[in-house]
N, C-alpha and C positions, 0 to 999 in steps of 0.2 A: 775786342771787348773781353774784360777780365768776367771769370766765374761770379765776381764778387759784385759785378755789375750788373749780372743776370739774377741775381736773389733778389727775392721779392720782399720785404720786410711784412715780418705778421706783428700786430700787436700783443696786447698780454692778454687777451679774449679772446685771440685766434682768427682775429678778421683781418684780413692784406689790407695791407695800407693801400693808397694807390701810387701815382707815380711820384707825387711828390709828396713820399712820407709819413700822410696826414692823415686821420681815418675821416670815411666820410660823414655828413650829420647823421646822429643815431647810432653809430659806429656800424654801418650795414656796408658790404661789397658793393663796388661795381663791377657792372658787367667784365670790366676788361680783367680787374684782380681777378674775378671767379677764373676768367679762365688761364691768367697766369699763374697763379696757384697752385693748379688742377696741375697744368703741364703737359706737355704733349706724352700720350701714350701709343705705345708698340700696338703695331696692326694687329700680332697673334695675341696682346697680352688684352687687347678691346672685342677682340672674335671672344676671347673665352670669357671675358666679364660677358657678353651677351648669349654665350653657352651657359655660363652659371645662373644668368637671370633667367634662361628657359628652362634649366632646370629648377630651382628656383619655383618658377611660375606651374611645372609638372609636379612640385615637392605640392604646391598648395592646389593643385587638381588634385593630387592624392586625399589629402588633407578634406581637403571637397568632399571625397569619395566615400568617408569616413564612417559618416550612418548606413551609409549601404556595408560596411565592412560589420559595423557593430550588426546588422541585423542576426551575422550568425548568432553569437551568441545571445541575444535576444531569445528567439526560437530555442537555444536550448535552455537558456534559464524558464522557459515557460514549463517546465517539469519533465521528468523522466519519462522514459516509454512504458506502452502498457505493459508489459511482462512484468519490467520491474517494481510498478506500483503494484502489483498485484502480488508478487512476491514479498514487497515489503510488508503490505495490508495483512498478507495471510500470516505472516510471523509473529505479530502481536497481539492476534486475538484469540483469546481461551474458552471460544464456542465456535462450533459450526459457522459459518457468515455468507446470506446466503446471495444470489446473483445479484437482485434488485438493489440489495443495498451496498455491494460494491458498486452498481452502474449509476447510481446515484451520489458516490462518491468521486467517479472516475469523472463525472458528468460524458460518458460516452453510452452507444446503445445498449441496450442487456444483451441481445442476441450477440453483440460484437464481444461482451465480456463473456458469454459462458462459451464460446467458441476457444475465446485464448484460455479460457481455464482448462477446457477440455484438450486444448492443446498442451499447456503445459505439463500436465496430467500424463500425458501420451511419451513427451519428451522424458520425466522421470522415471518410466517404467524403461522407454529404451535405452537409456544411458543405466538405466540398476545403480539408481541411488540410492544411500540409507535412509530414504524416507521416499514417500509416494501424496499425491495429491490425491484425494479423494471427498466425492459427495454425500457424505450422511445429515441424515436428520434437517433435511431440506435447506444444507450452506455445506460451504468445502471448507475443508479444513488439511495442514498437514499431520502426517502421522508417520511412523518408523515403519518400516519394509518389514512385511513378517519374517522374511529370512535374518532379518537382525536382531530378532526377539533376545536369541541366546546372551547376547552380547550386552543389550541392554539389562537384561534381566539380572547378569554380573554388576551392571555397572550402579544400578538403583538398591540390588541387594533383596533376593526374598526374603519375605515376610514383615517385611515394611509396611507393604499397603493391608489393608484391614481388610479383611476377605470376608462375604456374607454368609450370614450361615445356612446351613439346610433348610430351614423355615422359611429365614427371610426369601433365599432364589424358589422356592415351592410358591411362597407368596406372589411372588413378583412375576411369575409365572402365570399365574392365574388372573390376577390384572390385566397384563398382558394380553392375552386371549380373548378375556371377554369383557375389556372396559368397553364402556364406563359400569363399571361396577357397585357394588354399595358390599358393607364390610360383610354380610350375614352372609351373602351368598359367596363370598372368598371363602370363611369361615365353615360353610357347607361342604364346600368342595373340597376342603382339606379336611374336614373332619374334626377340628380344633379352633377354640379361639383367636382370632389376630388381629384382634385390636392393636398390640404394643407390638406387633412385627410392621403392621401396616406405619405406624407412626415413624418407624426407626426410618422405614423406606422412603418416608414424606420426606425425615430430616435430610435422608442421605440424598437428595433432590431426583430420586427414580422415581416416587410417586404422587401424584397430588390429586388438591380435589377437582373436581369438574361437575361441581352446581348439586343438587337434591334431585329425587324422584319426585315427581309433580303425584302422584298416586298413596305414597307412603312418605316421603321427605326424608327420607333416606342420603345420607352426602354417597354421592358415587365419589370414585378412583378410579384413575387411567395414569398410564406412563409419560412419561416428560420426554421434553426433546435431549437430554442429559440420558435418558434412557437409550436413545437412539445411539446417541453417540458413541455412549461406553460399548454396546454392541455393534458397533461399525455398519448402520442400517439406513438407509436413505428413507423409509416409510415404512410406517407396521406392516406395509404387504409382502415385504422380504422378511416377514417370520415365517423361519417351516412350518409343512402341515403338522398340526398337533393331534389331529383326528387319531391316527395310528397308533398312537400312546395312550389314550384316555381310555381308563375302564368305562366297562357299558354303565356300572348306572350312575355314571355321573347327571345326565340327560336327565334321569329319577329323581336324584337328591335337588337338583335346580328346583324342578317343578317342582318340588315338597317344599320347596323355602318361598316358592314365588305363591303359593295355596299358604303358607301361614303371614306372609306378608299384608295379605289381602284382606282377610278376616281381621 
């Protein structure tokens, strides 16, 4: 039997005819064209069609696998680690910011955030970066290493910043000390009027009011958390003693002001 006798004829649809020729109703195979068609295949070349189809069927166990592969990055799209939130956090705010309201940011513990701040804190004094983490004015905030003053201080230019003057820091001093204050008794104690120094200190956000005397209605003054900060102070209690400096009759002139206040 010639080659020519062994072809199968296909139509123009691609269906085997059958043996005589003719396609069947519907132009659908039979059983026998399917499998004269197909043809007999190689032992090793039917092992590895069924190699490939286990592969194949492991490509789509992979495929399977897939949500378990994505949960990596799930988890990490769920947001950075705390160090770095907190690093970021701390970079863009232009006040002290204090534990609570980062751990309410973090939604993690407070105890857990002031531990890592306290740690990061620790890490930039051991590594002597040009800047240091520190707690003032009841929030952390960063700030430049004072060994790098010199350098900054080139790099900003003296006499740029507008420096207070002897009145105002005498002022601001005496608030300081003994707010809540009211103006008369600043005024006593310096020996001069300061009205318009106290004002300057309101504007420059060091001093503000804090309510009236209920006895004379008097606006008392005390220092701002901007006060704390520019003196690198976590609470008034880290002001020195002032006692050692004060003449004696400061004591004198109070009670003189607090006897005319009265009357």
């Amino acid at each position: 039997m010639s080659m020519e006798d062994e072809a199968v004829p296909v139509g123009g649809d691609g269906a085997a005819l059958p043996g005589n020729g003719e396609l069947l109703p519907g132009g659908e195979r039979g059983p026998r064209d399917d499998i004269v068609a197909a043809g007999p295949r190689p032992l090793d070349e039917a092992a590895g069609g069924d190699a490939a189809g286990g592969d194949a069927a492991d490509g789509d166990a992979a495929d399977g696998d897939a949500p378990d592969g994505d949960a990596g990055p799930a988890e990490g799209a769920a947001g950075p680690g705390l160090r770095a939130s907190l690093e970021a956090i701390l970079l863009v705010v232009d006040e002290p910011v204090p534990e609570i309201v980062i751990a309410q940011v973090l939604e993690r513990p407070r105890e857990e955030v002031a531990a890592a701040l306290r740690d990061l804190a620790a890490s930039y004094d051991a590594e002597q970066r040009g800047f240091d983490l520190r707690e003032v004015a009841g929030g952390w905030r960063y700030y430049t290493r004072a060994e790098c003053a010199p350098v900054v201080e080139r790099f900003v230019r003296d006499g740029q910043e507008v420096r207070l003057t002897q009145a105002a820091l005498e002022t601001l001093a005496v608030v300081a000390y003994r707010q809540p204050v009211n103006r008369a008794r600043v005024s006593a104690v310096r020996g001069v009027n300061c009205d318009s120094v106290l004002r300057t200190l309101t504007l420059r956000g060091l001093v503000e009011e804090a309510g009236t005397e209920s006895e004379t209605g008097a606006i008392l003054y005390r220092t701002t958390g901007y006060f704390l900060e520019r003196l690198g102070l976590a609470s008034l209690a880290e002001l020195p003693d002032l006692a050692p400096f004060l003449p004696e009759h400061v004591e004198d002139v109070e009670d003189a002001v607090d006897e005319r206040q009265g009357t």
